[in-house]
C-alpha positions as CSV (number, residue, x, y, z in Angstrom):
1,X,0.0,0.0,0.0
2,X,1.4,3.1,-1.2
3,X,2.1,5.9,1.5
4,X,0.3,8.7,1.7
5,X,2.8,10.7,3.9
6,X,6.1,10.7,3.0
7,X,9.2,12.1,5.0
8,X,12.1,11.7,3.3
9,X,15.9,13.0,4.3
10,X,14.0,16.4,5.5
11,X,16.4,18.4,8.2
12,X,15.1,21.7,9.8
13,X,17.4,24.1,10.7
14,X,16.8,27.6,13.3
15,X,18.4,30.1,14.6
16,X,18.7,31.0,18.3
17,X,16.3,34.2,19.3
18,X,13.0,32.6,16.9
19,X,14.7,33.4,13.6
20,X,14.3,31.0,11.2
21,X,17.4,29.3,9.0
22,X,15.9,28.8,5.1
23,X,16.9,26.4,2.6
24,X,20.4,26.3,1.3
25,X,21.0,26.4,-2.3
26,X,23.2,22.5,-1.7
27,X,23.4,19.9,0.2
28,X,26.5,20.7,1.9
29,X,25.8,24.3,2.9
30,X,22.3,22.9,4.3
31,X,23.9,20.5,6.8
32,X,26.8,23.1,7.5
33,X,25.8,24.9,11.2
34,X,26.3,28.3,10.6
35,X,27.1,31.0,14.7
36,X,23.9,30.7,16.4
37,X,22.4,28.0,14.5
38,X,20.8,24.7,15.3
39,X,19.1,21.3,14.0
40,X,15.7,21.2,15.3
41,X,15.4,18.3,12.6
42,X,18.1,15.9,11.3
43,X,18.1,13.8,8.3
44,X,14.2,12.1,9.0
45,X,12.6,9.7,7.2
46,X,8.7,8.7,8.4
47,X,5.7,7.7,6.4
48,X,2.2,6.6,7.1
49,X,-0.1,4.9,5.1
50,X,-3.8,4.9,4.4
51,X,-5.9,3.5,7.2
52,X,-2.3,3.9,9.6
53,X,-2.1,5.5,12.4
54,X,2.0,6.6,13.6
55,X,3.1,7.9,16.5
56,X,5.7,10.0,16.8
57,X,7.3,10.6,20.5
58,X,10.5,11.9,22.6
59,X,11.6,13.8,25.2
60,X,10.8,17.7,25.0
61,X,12.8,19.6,22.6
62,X,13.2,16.6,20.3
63,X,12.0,17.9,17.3
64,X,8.2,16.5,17.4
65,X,6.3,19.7,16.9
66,X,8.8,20.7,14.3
67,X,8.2,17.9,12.3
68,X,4.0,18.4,12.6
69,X,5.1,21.7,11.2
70,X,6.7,20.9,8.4
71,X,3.7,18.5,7.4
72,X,1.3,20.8,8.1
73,X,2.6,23.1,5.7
74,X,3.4,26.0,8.5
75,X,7.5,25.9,7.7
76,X,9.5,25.3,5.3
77,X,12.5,22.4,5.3
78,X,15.8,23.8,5.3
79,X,16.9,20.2,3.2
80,X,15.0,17.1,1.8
81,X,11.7,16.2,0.3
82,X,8.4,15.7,1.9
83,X,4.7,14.5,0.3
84,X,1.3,14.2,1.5
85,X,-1.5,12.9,-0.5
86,X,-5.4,14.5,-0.1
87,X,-6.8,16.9,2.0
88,X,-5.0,17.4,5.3
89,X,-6.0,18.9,8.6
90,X,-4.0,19.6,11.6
91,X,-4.6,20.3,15.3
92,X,-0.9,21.5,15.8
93,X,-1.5,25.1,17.8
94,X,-3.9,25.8,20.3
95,X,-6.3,28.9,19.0
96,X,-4.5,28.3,15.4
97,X,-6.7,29.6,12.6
98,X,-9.0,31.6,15.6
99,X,-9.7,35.5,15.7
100,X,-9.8,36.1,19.2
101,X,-12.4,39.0,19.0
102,X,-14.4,36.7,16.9
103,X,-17.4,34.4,18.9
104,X,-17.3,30.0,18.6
105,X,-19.6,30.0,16.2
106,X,-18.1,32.8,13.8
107,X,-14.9,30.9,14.3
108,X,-16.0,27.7,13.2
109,X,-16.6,29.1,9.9
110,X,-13.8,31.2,9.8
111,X,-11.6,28.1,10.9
112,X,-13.4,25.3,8.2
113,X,-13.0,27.8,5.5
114,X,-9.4,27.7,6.2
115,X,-9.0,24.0,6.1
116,X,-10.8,24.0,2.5
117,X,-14.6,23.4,3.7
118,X,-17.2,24.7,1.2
119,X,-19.8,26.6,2.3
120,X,-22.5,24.0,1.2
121,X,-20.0,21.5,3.1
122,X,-20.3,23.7,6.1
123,X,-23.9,24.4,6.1
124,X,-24.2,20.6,5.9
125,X,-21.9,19.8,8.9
126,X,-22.3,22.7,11.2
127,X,-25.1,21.4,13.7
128,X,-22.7,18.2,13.8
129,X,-20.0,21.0,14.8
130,X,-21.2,22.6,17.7
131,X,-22.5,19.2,18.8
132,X,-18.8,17.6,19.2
133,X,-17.6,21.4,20.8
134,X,-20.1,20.8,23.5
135,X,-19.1,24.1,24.9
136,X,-22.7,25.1,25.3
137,X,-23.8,28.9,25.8
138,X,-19.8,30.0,25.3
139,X,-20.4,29.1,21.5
140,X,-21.7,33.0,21.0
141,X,-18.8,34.3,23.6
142,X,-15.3,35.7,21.8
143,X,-12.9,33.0,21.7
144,X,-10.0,35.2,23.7
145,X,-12.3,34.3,26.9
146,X,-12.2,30.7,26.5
147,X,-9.9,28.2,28.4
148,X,-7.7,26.3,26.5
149,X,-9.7,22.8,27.1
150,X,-12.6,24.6,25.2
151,X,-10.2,26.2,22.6
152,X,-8.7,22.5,22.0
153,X,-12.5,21.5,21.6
154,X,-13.4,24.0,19.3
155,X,-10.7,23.2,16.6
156,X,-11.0,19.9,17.1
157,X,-14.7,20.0,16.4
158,X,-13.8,21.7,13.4
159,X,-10.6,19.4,12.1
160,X,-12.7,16.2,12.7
161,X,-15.5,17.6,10.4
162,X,-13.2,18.2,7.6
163,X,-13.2,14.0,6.6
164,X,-9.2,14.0,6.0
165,X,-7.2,11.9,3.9
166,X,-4.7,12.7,6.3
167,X,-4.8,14.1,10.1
168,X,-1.7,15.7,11.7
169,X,-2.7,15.8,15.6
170,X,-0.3,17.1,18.6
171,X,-0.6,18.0,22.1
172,X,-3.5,19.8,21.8
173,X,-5.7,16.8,22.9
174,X,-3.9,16.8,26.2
175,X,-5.8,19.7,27.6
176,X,-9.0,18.6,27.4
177,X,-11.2,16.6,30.0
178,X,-10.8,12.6,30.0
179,X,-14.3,12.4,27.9
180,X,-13.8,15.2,25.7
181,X,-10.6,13.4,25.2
182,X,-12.0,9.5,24.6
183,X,-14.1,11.0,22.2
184,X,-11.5,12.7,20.1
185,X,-9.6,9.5,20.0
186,X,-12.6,7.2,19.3
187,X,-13.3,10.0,16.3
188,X,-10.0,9.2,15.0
189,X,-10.4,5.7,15.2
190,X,-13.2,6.3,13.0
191,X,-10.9,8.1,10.6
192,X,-8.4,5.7,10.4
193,X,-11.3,3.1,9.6
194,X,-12.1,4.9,6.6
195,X,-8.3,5.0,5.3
196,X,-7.7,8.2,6.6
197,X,-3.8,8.5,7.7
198,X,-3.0,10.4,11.2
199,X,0.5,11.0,13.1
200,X,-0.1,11.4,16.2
201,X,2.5,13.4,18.8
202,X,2.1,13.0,22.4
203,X,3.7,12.4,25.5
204,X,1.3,10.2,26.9
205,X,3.0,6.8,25.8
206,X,-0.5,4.8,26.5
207,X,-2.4,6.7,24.4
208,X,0.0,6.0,21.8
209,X,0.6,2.6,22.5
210,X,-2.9,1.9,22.1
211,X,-3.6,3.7,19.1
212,X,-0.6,3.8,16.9
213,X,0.5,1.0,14.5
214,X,3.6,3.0,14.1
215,X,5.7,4.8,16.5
216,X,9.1,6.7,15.6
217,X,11.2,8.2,18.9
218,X,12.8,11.0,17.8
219,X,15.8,12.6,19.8
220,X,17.6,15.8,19.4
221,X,15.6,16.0,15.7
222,X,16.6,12.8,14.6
223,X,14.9,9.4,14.4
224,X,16.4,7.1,16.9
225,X,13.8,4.0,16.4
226,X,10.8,3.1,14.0
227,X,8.9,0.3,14.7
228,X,6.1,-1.6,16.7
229,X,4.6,0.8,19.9
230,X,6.4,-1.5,22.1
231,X,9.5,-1.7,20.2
232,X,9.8,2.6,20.0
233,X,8.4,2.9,23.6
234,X,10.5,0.4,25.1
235,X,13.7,2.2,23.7
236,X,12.5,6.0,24.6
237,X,11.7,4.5,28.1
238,X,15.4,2.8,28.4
239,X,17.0,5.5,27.0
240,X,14.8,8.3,29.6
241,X,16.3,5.8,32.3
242,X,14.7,7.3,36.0
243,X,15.5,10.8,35.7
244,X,11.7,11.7,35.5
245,X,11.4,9.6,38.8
246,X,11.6,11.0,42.2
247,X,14.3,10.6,44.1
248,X,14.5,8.8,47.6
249,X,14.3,5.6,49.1
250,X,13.3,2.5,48.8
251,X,14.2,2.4,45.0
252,X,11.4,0.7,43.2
253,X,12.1,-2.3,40.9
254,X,9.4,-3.8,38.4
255,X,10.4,-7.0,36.4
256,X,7.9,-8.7,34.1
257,X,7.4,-12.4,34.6
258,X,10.7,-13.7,33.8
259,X,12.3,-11.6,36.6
260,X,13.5,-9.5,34.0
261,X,13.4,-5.3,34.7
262,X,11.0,-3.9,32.4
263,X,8.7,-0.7,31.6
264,X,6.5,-1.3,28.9
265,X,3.6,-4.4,30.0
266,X,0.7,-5.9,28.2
267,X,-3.0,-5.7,29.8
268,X,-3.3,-8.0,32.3
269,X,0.2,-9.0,32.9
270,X,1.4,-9.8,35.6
271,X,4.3,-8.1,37.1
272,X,6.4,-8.1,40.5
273,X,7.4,-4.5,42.2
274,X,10.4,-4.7,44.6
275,X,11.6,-2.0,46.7
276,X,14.5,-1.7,49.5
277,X,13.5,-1.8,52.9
278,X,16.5,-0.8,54.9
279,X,15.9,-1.0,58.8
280,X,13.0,1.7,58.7
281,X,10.2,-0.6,58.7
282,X,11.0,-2.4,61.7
283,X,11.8,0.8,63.9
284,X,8.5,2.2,63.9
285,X,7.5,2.7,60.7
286,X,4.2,1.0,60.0
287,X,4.5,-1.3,56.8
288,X,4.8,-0.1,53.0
289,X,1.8,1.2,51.1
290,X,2.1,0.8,47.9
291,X,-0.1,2.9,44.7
292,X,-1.0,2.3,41.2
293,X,-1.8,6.1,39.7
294,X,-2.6,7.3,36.4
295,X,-1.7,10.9,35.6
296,X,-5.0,12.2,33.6
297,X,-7.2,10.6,36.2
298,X,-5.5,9.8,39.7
299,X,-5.3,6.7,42.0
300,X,-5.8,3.3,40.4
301,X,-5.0,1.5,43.3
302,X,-3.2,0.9,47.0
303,X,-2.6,-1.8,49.4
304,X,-0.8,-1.5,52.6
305,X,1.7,-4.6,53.9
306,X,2.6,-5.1,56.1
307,X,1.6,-3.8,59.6
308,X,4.4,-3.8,62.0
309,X,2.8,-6.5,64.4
310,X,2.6,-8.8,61.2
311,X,5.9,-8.3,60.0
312,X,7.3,-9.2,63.0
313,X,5.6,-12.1,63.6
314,X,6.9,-12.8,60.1
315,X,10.7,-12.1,60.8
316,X,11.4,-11.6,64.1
317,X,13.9,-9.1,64.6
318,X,15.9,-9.6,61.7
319,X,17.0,-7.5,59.4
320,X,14.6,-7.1,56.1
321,X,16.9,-6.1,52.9
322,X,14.1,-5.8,50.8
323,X,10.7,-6.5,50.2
324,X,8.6,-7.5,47.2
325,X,4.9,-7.5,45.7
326,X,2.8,-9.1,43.1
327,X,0.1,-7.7,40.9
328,X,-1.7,-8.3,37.5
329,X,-1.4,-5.6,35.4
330,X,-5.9,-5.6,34.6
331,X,-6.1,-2.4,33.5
332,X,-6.5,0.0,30.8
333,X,-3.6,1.1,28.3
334,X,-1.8,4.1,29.5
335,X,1.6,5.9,31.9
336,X,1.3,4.6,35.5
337,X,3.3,5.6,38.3
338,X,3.8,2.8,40.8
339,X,4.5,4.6,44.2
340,X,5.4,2.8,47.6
341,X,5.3,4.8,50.9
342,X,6.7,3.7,54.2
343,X,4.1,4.7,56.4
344,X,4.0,5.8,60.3
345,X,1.3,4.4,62.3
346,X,1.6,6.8,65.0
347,X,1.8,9.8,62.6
348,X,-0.2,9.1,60.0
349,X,2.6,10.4,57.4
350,X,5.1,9.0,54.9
351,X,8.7,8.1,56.4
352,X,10.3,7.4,52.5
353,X,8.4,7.1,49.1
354,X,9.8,6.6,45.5
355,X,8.2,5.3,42.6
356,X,9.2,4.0,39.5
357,X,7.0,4.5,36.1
358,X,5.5,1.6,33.8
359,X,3.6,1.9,30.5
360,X,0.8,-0.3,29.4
361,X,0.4,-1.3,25.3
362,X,-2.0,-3.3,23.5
363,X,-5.6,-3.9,23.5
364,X,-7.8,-3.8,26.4
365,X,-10.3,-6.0,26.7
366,X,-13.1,-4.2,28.6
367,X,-14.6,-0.7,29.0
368,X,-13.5,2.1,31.6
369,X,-10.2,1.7,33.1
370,X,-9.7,-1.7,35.3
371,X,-10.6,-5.2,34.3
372,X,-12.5,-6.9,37.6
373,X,-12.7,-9.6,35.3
374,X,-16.4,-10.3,35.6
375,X,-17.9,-13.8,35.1
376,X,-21.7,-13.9,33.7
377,X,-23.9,-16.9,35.0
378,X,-27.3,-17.5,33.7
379,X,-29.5,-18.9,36.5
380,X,-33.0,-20.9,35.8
381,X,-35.7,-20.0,37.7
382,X,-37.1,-21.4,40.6
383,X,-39.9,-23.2,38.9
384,X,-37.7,-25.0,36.5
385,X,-35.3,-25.4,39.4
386,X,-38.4,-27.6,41.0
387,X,-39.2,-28.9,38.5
388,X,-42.5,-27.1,37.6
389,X,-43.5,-26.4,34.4
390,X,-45.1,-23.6,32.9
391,X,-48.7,-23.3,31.7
């Protein structure tokens, strides 16, 4: 299947203070860094196809937004070649394409008239519109009152109207609500079922593990691994290392079934957390508590083990190295932190915490966000179940 977006060799070049570096006449003056100077991109190669959906993540700074950029038509490649196929829309900018002064509604056809929606077209889709906004009686308000959730819902509203052969999506999403957001993601789910091709940027590495067939990490504005979601996330996350973790003991270990450290789980796998105990929990502190969070909507999940009496009874008064915990993994694709607290039980507070960071890929296979795994049993009634038949 032929690809309908196609990056090839394209580098991006700026200079410091917001100015911009344009093409060079040749190759080698493009890839020579003039004072002040610096690659935003580097010699990239991505493509999507129709009915594909690619990811594209990496640490801030790494060239991401760039890139969305350069697709969307809003810079211009200092070097190498770059094609999309059909109509395109972008969500790249929040309040990009809005006049401030201007109210929702005036915006929405001010904003589809931009992306290359006919007037008939518009008529046609509008009610549909301000249905998926859902920002109520602040359609008629200017725009430059409005937060940026209902800015982000506004242009989406608009750029999923637009049927794309081709959907360029950043941040933008992540400033919505969690439902505004599922929706958004279902809608280009829809897209991608009807051949349209999206690259999606974001930092939330679930989102993209569950969405993307693709994912490229990029790093200092080059490609540094193409390939499945848990293929590309596994190497941003072992590359990122724990300096997004807070510091502090006990240091928290997760290794996947074969005892093996690991970041990047399937739904429902199960996984063992181990953390360092030193001599705290036996002089006074009362047991580890240990969380499962989720950033866009808080706690998961906590247990608390043991309580001093227990633990005792356990080990006497030997000294406890470290400690460990099991858990299956039933839960909805996404970035969890895994937190463990050493708790006081006269205080009430924390004595230690740290926490180390897992992401969860693939498919999962109910609703909401946690698998209870629910069994269904179909019971006869109590006549049959006497035997007593109906008249």
């Amino acid at each position: 299947m032929s690809a309908v977006v196609c990056v090839e060799g394209v580098w991006k070049k700026y200079r410091r203070g917001g100015q911009t570096a344009g093409p060079r006449a040749n190759h080698r003056d493009a890839t020579a860094l003039q004072p002040g100077e610096f690659w935003a991109l580097r010699d990239v190669h991505i493509e999507a196809r129709r009915g594909e959906a690619v990811g594209v993540i990496g640490p801030n700074g790494a060239g991401k937004s760039t890139l969305l950029k350069v697709l969307a038509g809003v810079v211009r490649p200092s070097l190498g070649r770059l094609s999309l196929h059909g109509r395109v829309s972008a969500m790249i900018e929040l309040g990009a394409g809005f006049h401030p002064e201007l109210s929702g509604r005036e915006n929405i056809r001010l904003n589809a008239a931009l992306r290359g929606m006919s007037q008939r077209e518009l008529r046609r889709k509008l009610e549909a519109i301000i249905e998926f906004a859902d920002i109520g009686p602040f359609l008629d308000m200017p725009v430059k009152h409005y937060s940026s959730g209902m800015q982000a819902r506004l242009g989406f509203a608009v750029a999923a109207h637009v049927e794309p052969d081709v959907l360029l999506v950043d941040e933008v999403l992540s400033v919505g609500d969690r439902v505004f957001r599922s929706r958004c993601m279902e809608r280009m789910r829809q897209f991608r079922r009807h051949g349209a091709a999206i690259v999606f940027v974001s930092h939330d590495l679930g989102a993209v593990g569950a969405f993307c067939d693709r994912v490229a990490y990029l790093a200092r504005g080059a490609v540094r691994r193409v390939g499945s979601p848990v293929d590309a996330i596994g190497a941003y996350e072992a590359d990122a290392g724990n300096a997004a973790v807070p510091d502090g003991p006990p240091p928290v270990r997760v290794l996947d079934a074969a005892g093996q450290a690991a970041r990047c789980f399937a739904p429902g796998e199960r996984i063992r957390v181990e953390f360092d105990n030193g001599c705290r929990l036996f002089r006074g502190a009362g047991g580890y508590a240990l969380a499962l969070t989720r950033a866009a909507d808080g706690l998961v999940m906590a247990e608390t083990w043991p309580s001093r009496s227990s633990a005792r009874e356990m080990v006497g008064d030997q000294h406890v190295a470290a400690s460990s915990c099991e858990l299956t993994l039933n839960v909805a694709p996404g970035e969890y932190l895994i937190t463990v607290h050493a708790a006081d039980n006269r205080t009430g507070t924390d004595a230690s915490a740290s926490a180390a960071r897992v992401v969860v890929i693939g498919s999962h296979a109910t609703s909401g966000m946690v698998d209870l795994l629910p069994r269904f049993t179909i019971l006869p009634s109590r006549a049959d179940a006497c035997g007593i038949s109906a008249s």
